[in-house]
C-alpha positions, 0 to 999 in steps of 0.5 A: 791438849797440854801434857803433865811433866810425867807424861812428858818424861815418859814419851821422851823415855819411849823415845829415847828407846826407840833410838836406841833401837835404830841405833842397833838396826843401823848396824847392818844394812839387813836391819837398816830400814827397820832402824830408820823406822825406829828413829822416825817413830822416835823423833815423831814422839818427841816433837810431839811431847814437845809440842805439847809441853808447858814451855810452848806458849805459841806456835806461830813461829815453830810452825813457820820453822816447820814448814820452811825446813820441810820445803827446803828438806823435801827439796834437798831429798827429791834432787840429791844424788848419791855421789853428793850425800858426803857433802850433805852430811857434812852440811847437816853437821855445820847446821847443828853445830850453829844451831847450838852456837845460836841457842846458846847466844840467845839463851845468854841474852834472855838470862841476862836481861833477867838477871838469871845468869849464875856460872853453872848455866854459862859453863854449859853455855861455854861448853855448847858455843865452843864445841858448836863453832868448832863443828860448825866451821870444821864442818863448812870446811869438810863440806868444801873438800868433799864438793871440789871447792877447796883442795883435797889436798892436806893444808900444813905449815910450820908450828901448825899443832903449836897454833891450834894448841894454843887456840884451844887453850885460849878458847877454854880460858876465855869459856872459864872466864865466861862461866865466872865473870859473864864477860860480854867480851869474852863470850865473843872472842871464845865464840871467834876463836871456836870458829877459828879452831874449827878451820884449824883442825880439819884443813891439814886432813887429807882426802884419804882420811876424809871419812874418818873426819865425816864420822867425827863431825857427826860426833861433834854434831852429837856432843853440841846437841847434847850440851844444848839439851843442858842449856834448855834443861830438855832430858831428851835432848842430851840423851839424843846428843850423848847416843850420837856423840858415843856412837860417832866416837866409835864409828871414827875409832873402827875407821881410825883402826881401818885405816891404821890411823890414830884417833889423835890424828883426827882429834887434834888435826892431824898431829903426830902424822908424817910429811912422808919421805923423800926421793922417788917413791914406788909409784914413780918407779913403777910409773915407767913400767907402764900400763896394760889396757884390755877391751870390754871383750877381754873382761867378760872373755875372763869372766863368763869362764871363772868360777868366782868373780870379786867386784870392788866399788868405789867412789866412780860406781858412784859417780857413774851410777852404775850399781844397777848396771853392776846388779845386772852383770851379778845375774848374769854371771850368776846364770852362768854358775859364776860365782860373784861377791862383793868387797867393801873396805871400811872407808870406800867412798865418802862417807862410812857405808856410803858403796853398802848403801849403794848395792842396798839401793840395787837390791844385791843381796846382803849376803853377796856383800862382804867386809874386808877381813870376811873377803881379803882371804878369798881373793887368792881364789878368785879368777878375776877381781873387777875393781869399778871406780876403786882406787886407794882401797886396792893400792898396794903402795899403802903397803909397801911404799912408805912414803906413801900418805895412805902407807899403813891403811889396811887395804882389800887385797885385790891384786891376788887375783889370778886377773884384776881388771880395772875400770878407770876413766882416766890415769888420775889417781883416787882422791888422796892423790897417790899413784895407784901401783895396782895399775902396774902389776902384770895381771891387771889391765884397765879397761877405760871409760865411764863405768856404767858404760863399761857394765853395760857393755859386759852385759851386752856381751854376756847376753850376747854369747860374750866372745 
């Protein structure tokens, strides 16, 4: 069965909506499952008007294409873990961004043995190769910091904005040139120097602002799609890219505000951003105070007592899949007429809505689950704070250590608890590397050990009568 151009454009209109519609679900993890829904129904609508269009003279090779994404997909769905869905993203966005490099190459090389290349066609040809090679290998390079495969570590050096400055307008010269002349040459040094600038911009960001980069990427992946809907002339294609570009762009604005960040510090790799001061920073001073510990016996002593209990996830809740185990303790204090929420800075984990995804997959109530402007107020009146795998998000050296790379950052204002404690596998500092002055405060004990462990403990305990 073959569809009319008008039936086309129609389904690709209703799935256009549907995006729309997941877009708005994906907004709060109440509607999440719903939006998700809508963009599956969405992009199963669009295959198929696709499929069943004009333009499809075989099936041959898109069914083997097909069936090859669909193992390696399933096989990627069934062994992920939660801790390296980051990574996974960041991969997902380097394959859009080749894919478009790859659509636009071919698309230059069938025009041109056609001789159907005019400048209108090779400016969109530009436009998708530069802003693919850039998400390609800016997305390669995320995917190594978040992995462990490349320092998390900022990568600066001198005359590092002039550098990329001066491969970006070399790469837009080279894409005019392209679009007038159709120069072979051209076409490859722009597609070289994309790939250049791709590594350039996203080395010099540090780990701390690694969500923020994720959320931008998913922005670039958006926009390089869209300019392939231009090169294939598919409407659906550049609707798709452009809701994803928009919404990427803005999802990396809220966290650029979250986290006190410029939105230019992120667009051009880190430019205007300080090198930080000299001397002895407040984590070095505080380091000699030293750190009270506490056993799993002294939290829950604390807490089956408290009236209201705060628990902070981070990253190590991940690492140590312990968000059922959490789930756990919530029910229990809960029977205890102990009141327990849950504080989530905007860029806690990897990746934007990484620890709501978590509590969502343990089946805490949305409601339990606050942001950190609805919770910042309250932790003056909670009895205890449980921070579990937390680190930067609760540091007070964003606040008053500026030498600090995470100085500025808005931060969860866990240490106004009249008791904080922490659960830790070792001293090392969070991911941006900066010593954790939370540690030092006098109401705030570390309890060591691998956070499941540790929760499954309290709950034991709790079980147990507690102390």
């Amino acid at each position: 069965m073959e569809l009319s151009v008008n039936s086309q454009a129609l389904a690709y209109l209703a799935s256009a909506i549907l995006f729309i519609f997941a877009l708005k679900g994906l907004t709060h993890p109440a509607t999440a499952r719903r939006g998700n829904m809508y963009g599956m129904l969405g992009m199963a609508i669009a295959i198929g008007a696709t499929l069943m269009g004009a333009e499809v003279q075989s099936y041959g090779f898109i069914i083997a294409g097909v069936l090859a994404g669909a193992v390696i997909g399933g096989i990627l769905a069934a062994r992920i873990q939660m801790t390296a869905m980051p990574q996974l993203v960041a991969a997902l966005h380097s394959f859009v961004g080749m894919a478009a490099v790859l659509v636009a190459i071919g698309t230059f090389l069938n025009k041109a043995a056609a001789n159907a290349l005019n400048p209108v066609l090779m400016g969109e040809l530009s436009a998708g190769i530069i802003i693919g090679a850039i998400t390609f290998t800016g997305s390669v390079i995320a995917f190594g910091k978040l992995q462990g495969l490349i320092s998390g570590q900022p990568v600066k050096f001198a005359g590092q904005h002039a550098l990329n400055a001066a491969i970006a307008l070399a790469t837009l010269a080279l894409g005019v040139h392209f679009a007038l002349t159709g120069s072979g040459w051209s076409l490859t040094l722009m597609t070289l120097l994309a790939f250049v600038l791709g590594v350039t911009l996203i080395i010099p960001i540090g780990g701390a602002d690694m969500p923020v980069i994720i959320s931008m990427l998913n922005s670039y992946s958006g926009w390089a799609a869209a300019a392939t809907g231009f090169t294939l002339g598919n409407n659906l294609l550049i609707i798709v890219g452009a809701l994803v570009g928009f919404s990427g762009a803005i999802l990396s604005f809220i966290m650029c505000k979250a986290m006190n960040r410029s939105i230019f510090n992120v667009v051009f790799g880190g430019f205007g951003s300080g090198d930080g001061g000299g001397g002895d920073s407040a984590g070095a001073q505080a380091a000699a105070k030293g750190v009270k510990s506490a056993s799993v016996e002294d939290a829950v002593y604390w807490m089956e007592d408290a009236n209201k209990v705060i628990i902070v996830p981070g990253y190590g809740m991940a690492v140590s899949q312990a968000q059922h185990s959490v789930k756990e303790l919530m029910e229990l204090l809960n029977a205890r007429g102990v009141e327990v929420k849950f504080a989530i800075h905007p860029v806690a984990g990897r990746m934007p809505g990484h620890m709501n995804v978590l509590l969502a997959e343990a089946d805490i109530p949305y409601d339990a689950v606050q942001e950190m402007d609805e919770i910042n107020p309250e932790f003056a009146t909670a009895d205890v704070c449980l921070v579990v795998g937390a680190n930067d998000v609760v540091n007070p050296a964003a606040k008053t250590d500026k030498s600090s790379p995470i100085y500025g950052m808005p931060i969860l204002e866990a240490g106004k608890a009249r008791q904080v404690y922490f659960l830790k596998r070792s001293m090392r500092p969070g991911y941006s590397g900066v010593d954790n002055l939370l540690f030092y405060q006098d109401n705030t004990s570390l309890v060591f050990g691998d956070a499941k462990d540790t929760i499954e403990g309290m709950c034991t305990a709790l079980k147990g009568g507690g102390h």
